[in-house]
C-alpha positions in Angstrom: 42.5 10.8 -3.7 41.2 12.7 -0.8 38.7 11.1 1.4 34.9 13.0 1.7 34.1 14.7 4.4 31.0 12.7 4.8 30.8 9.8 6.4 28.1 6.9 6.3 26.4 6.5 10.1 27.3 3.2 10.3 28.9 0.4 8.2 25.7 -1.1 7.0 24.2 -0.3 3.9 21.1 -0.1 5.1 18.2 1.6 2.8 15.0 3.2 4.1 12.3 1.9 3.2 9.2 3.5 2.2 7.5 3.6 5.5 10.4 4.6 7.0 11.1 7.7 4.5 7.2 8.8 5.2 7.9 8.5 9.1 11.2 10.9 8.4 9.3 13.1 6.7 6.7 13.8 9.3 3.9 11.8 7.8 1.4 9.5 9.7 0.7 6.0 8.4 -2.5 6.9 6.8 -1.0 10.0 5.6 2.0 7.5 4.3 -1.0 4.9 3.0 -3.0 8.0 1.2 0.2 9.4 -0.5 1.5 6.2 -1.7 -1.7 5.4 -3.6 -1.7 8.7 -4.9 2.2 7.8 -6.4 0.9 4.9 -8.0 -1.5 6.4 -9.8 0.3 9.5 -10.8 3.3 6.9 -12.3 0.3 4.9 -13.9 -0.6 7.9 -15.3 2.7 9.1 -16.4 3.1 5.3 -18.0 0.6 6.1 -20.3 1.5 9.8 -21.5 5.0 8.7 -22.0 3.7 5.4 -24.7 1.4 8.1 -26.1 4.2 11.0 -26.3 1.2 13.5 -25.1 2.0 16.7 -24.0 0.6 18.9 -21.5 -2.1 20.2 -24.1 -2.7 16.8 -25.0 -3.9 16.6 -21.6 -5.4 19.1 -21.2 -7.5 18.1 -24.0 -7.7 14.7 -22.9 -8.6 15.4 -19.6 -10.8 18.2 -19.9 -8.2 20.5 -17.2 -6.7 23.8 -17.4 -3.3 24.4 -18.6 -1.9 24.5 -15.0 -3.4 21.1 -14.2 -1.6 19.5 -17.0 1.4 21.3 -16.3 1.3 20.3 -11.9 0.5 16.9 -13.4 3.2 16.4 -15.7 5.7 17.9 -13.5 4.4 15.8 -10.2 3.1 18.0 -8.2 0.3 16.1 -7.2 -0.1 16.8 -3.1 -3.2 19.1 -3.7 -5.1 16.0 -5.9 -7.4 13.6 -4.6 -6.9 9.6 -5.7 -10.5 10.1 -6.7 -9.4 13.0 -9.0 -5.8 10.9 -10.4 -8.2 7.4 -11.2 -10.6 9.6 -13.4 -8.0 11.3 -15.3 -6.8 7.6 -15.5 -10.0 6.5 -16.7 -10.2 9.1 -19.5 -6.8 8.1 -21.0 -8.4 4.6 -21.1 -6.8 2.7 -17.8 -9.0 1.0 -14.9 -8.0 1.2 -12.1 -7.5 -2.4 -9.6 -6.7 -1.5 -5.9 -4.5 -4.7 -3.7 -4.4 -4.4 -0.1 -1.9 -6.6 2.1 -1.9 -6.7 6.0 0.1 -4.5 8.0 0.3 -3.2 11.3 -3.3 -3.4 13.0 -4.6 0.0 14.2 -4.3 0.9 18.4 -8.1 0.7 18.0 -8.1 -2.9 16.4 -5.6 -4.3 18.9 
């Protein structure tokens, strides 16, 4: 068999972790902090359309949004929605919402 051309960087099989994929990707710990919350309630959402088998006019039924909001929605394209606007849609499909926090990092201005 012939060997790929690409080879690993090192021998570890190290994996990113979150943080780390939001630093590669330009983002700024509260960007990173913001976008992961989003995620979780996006898949939270997604949870629940997938038990219910609803469809995009489901939602947009459901939800009370346009055709193109259920279809960004279904499809994850969620950068250009708020957390405020991804916990009321969760809301309306009949989900709370309950928000953890765990320590990280303290902020330059907290040190």
């Amino acid at each position: 068999m012939p060997q790929s051309k690409l080879k690993p960087k090192s021998k570890s099989s190290h994996v990113s972790t979150s943080a780390t994929l939001w630093d590669d990707l330009g983002f700024s710990a509260e960007e990173a902090a913001v976008m992961e919350l989003k995620l979780s309630l996006h898949n939270e959402i997604m949870k629940v359309v997938e038990r219910s088998h609803l469809r995009a006019r489901d939602l947009e039924r459901v939800l009370d949004i346009s055709q193109p909001r259920a279809s960004e929605l279904m499809n994850g394209k969620i950068s250009h929605m708020t957390a405020d606007r991804l916990t009321k849609y969760l809301h309306r499909l009949g989900r709370s919402v309950k928000v953890t926090t765990k320590k990280t990092e303290p902020a330059a201005s907290l040190r």
